[in-house]
C-alpha positions in Angstrom: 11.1 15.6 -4.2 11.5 16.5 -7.6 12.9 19.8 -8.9 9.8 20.7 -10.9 7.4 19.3 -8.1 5.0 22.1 -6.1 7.1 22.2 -2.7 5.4 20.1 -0.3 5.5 23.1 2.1 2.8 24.5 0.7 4.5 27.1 -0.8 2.9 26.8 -4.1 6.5 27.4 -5.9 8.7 24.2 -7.5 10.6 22.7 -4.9 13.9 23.8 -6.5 13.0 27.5 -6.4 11.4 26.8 -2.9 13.2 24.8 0.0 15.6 22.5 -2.2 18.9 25.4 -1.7 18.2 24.8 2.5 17.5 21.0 2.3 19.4 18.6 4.3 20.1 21.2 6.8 19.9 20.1 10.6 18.6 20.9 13.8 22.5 22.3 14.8 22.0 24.6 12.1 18.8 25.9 12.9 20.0 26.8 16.5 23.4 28.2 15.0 21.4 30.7 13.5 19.1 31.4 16.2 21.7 32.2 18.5 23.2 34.6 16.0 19.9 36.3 15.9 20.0 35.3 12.2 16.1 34.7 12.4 15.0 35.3 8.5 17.9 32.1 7.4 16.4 30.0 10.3 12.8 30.3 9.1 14.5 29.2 5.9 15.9 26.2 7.3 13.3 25.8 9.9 10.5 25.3 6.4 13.1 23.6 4.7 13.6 20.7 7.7 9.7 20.3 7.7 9.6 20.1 3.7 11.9 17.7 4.2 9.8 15.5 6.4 6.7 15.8 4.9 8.7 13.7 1.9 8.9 11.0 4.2 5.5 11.6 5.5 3.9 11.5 2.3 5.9 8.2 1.0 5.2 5.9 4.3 2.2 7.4 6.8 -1.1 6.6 4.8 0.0 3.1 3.3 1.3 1.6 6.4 -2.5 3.2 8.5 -4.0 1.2 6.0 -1.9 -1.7 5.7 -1.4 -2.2 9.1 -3.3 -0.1 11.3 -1.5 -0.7 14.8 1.7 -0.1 13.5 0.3 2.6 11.6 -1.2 4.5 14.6 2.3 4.7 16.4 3.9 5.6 13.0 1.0 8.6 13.1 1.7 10.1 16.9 5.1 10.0 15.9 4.5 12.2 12.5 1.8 14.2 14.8 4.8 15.0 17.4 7.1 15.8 14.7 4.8 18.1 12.4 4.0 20.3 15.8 8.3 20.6 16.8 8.8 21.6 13.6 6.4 24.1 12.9 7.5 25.5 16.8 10.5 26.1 15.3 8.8 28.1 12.2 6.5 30.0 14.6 9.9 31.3 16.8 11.1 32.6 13.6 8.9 34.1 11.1 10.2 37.0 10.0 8.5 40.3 10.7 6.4 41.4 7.9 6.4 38.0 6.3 4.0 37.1 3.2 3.7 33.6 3.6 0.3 32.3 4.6 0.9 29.5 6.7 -2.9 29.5 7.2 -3.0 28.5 3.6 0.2 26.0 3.8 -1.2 23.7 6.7 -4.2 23.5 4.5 -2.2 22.2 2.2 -0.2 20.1 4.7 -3.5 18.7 6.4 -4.2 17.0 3.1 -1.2 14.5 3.2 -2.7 12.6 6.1 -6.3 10.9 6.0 -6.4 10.8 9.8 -8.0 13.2 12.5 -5.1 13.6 14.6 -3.1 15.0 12.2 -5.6 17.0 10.5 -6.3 18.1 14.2 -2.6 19.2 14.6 -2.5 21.1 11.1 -6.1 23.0 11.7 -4.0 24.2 15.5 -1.3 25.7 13.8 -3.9 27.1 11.1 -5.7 29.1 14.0 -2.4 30.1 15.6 -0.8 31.4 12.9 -4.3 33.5 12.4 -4.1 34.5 16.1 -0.6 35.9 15.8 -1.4 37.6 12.5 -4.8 39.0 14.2 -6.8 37.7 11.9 -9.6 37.0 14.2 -12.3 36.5 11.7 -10.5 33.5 11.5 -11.5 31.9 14.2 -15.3 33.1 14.5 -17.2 29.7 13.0 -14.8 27.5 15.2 -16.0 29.2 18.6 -19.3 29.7 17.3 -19.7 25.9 16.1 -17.1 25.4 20.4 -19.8 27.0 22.4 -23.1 26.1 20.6 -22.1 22.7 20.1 -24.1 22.6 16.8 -21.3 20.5 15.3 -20.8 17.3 16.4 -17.1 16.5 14.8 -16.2 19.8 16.2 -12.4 20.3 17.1 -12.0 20.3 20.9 -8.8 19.2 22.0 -7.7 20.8 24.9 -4.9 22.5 23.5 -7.2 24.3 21.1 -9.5 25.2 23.6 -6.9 27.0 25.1 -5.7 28.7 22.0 -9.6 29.5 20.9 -9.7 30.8 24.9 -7.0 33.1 24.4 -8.0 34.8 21.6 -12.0 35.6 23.1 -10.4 36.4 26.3 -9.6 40.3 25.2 -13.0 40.6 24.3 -14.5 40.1 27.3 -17.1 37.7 25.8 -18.0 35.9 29.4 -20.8 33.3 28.1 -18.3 31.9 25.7 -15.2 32.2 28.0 -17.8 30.5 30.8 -18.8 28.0 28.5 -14.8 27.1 27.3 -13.9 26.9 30.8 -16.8 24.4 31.1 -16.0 22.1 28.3 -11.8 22.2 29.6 -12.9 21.2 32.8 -14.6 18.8 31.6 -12.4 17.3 29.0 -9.0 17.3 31.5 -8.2 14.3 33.6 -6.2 16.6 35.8 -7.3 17.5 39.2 -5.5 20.2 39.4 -6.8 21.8 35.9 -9.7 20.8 36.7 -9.4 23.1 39.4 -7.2 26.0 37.2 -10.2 26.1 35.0 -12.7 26.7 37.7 -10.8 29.3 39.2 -10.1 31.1 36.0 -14.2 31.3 35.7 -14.2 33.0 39.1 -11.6 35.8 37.7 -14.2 35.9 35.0 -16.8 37.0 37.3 -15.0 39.0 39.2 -13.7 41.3 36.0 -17.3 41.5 35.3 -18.1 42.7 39.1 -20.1 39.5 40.1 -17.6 39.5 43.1 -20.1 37.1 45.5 -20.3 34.3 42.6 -16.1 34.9 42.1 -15.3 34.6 45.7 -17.6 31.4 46.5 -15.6 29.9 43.4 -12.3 30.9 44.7 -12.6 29.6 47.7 -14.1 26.0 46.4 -10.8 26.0 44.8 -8.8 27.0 47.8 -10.7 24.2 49.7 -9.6 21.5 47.4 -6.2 23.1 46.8 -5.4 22.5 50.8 -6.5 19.6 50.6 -2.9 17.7 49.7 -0.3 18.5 46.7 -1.5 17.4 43.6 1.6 17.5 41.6 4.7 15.7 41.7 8.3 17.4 42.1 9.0 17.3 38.6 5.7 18.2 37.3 6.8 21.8 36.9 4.0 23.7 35.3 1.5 21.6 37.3 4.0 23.5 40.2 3.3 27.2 38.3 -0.3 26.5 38.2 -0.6 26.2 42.4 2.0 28.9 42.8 -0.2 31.1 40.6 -4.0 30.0 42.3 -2.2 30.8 45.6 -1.1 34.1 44.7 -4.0 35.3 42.5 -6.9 33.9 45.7 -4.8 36.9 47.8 -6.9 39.1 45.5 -10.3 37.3 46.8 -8.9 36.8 50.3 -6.0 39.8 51.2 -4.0 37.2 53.9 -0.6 37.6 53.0 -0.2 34.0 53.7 -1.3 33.0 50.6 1.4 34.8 48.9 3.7 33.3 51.3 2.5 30.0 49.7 3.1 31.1 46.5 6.7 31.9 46.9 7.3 28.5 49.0 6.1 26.2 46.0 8.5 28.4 43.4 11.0 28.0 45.6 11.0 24.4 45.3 10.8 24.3 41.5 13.7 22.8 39.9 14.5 25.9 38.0 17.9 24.3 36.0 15.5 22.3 33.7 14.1 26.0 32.1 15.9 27.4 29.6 16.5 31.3 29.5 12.4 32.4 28.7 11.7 30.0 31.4 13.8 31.3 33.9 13.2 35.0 33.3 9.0 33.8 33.7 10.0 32.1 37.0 12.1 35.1 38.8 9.4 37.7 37.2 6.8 35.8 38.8 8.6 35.9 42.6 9.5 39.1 41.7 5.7 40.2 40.9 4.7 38.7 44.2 7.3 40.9 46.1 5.5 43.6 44.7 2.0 42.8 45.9 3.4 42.1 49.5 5.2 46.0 48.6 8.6 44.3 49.2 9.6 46.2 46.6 13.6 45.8 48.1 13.2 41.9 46.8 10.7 42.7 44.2 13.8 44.6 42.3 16.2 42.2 43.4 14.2 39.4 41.1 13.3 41.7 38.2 17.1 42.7 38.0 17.8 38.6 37.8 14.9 38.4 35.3 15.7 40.7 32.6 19.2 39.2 33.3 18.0 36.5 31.1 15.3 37.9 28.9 14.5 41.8 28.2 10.4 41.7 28.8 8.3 44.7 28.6 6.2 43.5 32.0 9.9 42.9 34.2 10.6 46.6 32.7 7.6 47.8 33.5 7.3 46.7 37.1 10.7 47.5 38.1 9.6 51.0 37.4 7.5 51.1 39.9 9.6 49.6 42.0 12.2 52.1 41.8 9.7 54.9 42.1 8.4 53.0 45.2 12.1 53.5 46.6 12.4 57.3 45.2 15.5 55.9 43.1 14.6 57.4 39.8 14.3 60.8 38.8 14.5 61.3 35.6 11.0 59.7 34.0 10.7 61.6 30.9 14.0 59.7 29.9 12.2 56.4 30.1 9.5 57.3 28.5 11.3 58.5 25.3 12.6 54.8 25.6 9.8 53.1 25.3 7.5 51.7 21.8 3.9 51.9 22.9 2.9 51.2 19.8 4.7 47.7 20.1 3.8 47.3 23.3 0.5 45.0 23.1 -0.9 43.9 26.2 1.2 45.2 28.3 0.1 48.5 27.8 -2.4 48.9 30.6 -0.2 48.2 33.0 2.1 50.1 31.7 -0.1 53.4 31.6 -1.2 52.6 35.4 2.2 52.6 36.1 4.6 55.3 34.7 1.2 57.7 35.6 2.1 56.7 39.4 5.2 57.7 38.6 4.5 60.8 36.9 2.1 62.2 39.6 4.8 61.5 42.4 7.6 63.0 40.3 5.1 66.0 39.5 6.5 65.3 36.3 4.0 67.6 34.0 5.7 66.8 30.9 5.5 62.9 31.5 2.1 63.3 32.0 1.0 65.4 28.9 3.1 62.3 27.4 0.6 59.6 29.4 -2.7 61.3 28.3 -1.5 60.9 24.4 -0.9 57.1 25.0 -4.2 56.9 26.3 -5.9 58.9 23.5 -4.5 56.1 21.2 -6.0 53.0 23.5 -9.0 50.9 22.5 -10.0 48.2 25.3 -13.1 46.4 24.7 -13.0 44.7 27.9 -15.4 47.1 30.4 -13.3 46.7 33.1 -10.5 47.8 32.0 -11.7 51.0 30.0 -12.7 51.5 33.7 -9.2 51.5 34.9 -8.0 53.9 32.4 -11.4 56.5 32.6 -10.0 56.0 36.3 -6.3 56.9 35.1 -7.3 59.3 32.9 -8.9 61.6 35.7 -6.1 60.9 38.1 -4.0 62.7 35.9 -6.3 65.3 35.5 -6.4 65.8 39.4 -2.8 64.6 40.2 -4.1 63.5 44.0 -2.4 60.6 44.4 -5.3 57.8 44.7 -3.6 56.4 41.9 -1.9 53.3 43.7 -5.7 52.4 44.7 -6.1 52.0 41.3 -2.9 50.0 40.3 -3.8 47.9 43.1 -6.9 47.3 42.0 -5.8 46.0 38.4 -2.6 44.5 39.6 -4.4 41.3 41.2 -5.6 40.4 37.5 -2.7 41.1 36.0 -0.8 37.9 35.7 -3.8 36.1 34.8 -5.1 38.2 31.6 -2.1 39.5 30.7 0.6 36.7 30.6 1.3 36.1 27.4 5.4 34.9 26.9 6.7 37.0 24.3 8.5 35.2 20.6 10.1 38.1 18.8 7.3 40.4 20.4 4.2 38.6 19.6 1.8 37.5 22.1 1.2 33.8 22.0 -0.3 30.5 24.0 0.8 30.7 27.3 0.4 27.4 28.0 1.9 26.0 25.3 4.7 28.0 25.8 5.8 26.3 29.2 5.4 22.7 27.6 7.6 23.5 25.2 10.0 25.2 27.7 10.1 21.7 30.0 10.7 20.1 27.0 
């Protein structure tokens, strides 16, 4: 690029006042900054190393598609791959409070490319970048235009589904989550998504207390599911996915052999190909199953090895209640002058539910005048769960102790609407998450 060029970042500024001073900068120094913690010079670098590809994009990708289209359409799912890697790498990074508008920029960026795929992978990383900044207008015409299908050349790779799935899902909107589930079952040649989706319409149902329609879902699922493994050894997430129906149907069905299976199918998950989010996910997950069998001995043990690798608000939160479960904590006001609420996002329900178990059977009144002032500050749109805190709410009014009913009662959901792997504290895809971990 040329110094007095517009950056093809989509910065707007002149390349030399843009990404030129962090050009030529590699992947090694990316990751030396990341492991410093050095996060605002790797978003630098991280724009900079996409800049610098886009150069190369811009010179070779649309001549050779038109010169020679079979060549070309390799040379595009290479640039495709590329352009999403390196805007991972942005997304792990961006500096809190950041100005840029990457919503803006991959407008830009989509315009180098005449080809859907690309413009596909650009208009992903538009919505995501809305979804982390909450800007959910954003994404209002797309789900419209998703679950009306008055569009025809409407956007419905599975991967967007998913995202556009995760950002309706707080809302409790159950035609359109119904009707996404529909079109992902539909579009995945996976038998085993096929049958992820069609479970995760029977937790649908059952948040919204349609509990006969839920449980003759759940256990069409279960009846394929023990049919035969549908996943090879080193299909790991494919692995999390069965592990996951199997502990989530003891909610539907409360034999503790299903949670047995559970912990069998993690236990043969070859855990030295995750990196250190992906192992703290895998010994949180044992470790939350533990807790619904109230092995709360092992259910520590796990959490403990967890946050060994990654600090997470939901390990933290459930350990708690582990320890309380044991009577090894005393002291719960300390804890609670630990915590940010405020920062605390979707873990927050669970972690009312839970540090008001612990401040009824500590008779902790001071805790609890704390809990109530949490809960004046809570807005849930989903019914069910402005249920569960009415519920909590009274509890601590009464103090008489029903309150595990009540955790045990939200717990069983938990994993499901609430996982959401934690970069610097936002709340992103799940599922993209894990592919990015195998990789």
């Amino acid at each position: 690029m040329l110094d007095d060029e517009k950056c093809l970042c989509g910065s707007g500024r002149l390349y030399s006042m843009c990404c030129k001073p962090f050009s030529g900068q590699g992947i090694e120094n990316y990751k030396k900054e990341i492991d410093s913690k050095n996060y605002i010079k790797a978003y630098y670098i991280a724009v900079a190393m996409l800049s610098d590809y886009l150069e190369d994009v811009r010179k070779h990708t649309n001549r050779i598609l038109k010169d020679n289209p079979v060549i070309g359409r390799f040379v595009l799912h290479k640039d495709v791959n590329a352009l999403s890697e390196l805007s991972d790498r942005i997304f792990h990074c961006i500096p809190k409070g950041n100005t840029d508008n990457w919503g803006e920029r991959f407008e830009f960026i989509k315009g180098l490319v005449d080809a859907e795929d690309w413009k596909n992978e650009c208009e992903y990383y538009q919505l995501l970048y809305y979804e982390l900044n909450n800007d959910k207008g954003k994404f209002s015409e797309q789900i419209e235009a998703i679950v009306k299908n008055t569009k025809v050349d409407v956007h419905t790779d599975q991967r967007m589904l998913e995202l556009l799935r995760s950002v309706i899902l707080p809302s409790g909107q159950l035609t359109e989550l119904l009707k996404l589930d529909d079109i992902l079952i539909e579009k995945t040649d996976s038998s085993l998504m096929k049958l992820k989706y069609k479970f995760d319409k029977a937790i649908q149902l059952a948040l919204v207390s349609d509990n006969t329609s839920a449980k003759k879902i759940a256990d069409e699922v279960m009846a394929e599911l023990e049919k035969g493994i549908l996943y090879t050894e080193d299909e790991l997430y494919l692995q999390d996915v069965t592990a996951q129906i199997y502990e989530m149907y003891y909610n539907f069905d409360p034999d503790i052999k299903w949670l047995e299976k559970s912990l069998q199918i993690r236990d043969l998950m070859k855990t030295e190909r995750f990196n250190e989010a992906g192992k703290a996910k895998y010994y949180t997950d044992i470790a939350y199953t533990y807790w619904k069998m109230g092995n709360y001995k092992a259910a520590e043990q796990h959490f403990h090895t967890s946050l060994g690798y990654e600090k997470t608000a939901f390990a933290q939160i459930y350990l708690l209640d582990c320890l309380i479960e044991q009577k090894k904590i005393k002291n719960l006001k300390q804890y609670l002058e630990s915590v940010e609420f405020e920062n605390m996002g979707v873990d927050s329900i669970d972690f009312l539910v839970i540090v008001g178990n612990a401040a009824i059977r500590l008779n902790d009144s001071d805790s609890i005048e704390t809990i109530k002032s949490y809960l004046k500050k809570m807005t849930v749109e989903v019914p069910y769960y402005k249920l569960c805190l009415k519920e909590l709410e009274l509890e601590l009014e009464k103090k008489s102790g029903r309150i595990m009913r009540l955790l045990s009662k939200l717990s069983p959901l938990k994993e499901y609407i609430i996982f959401q792997p934690q970069v610097n504290g936002v709340g992103i895809n799940g599922e993209k998450i894990i592919e990015d971990l195998l990789k």
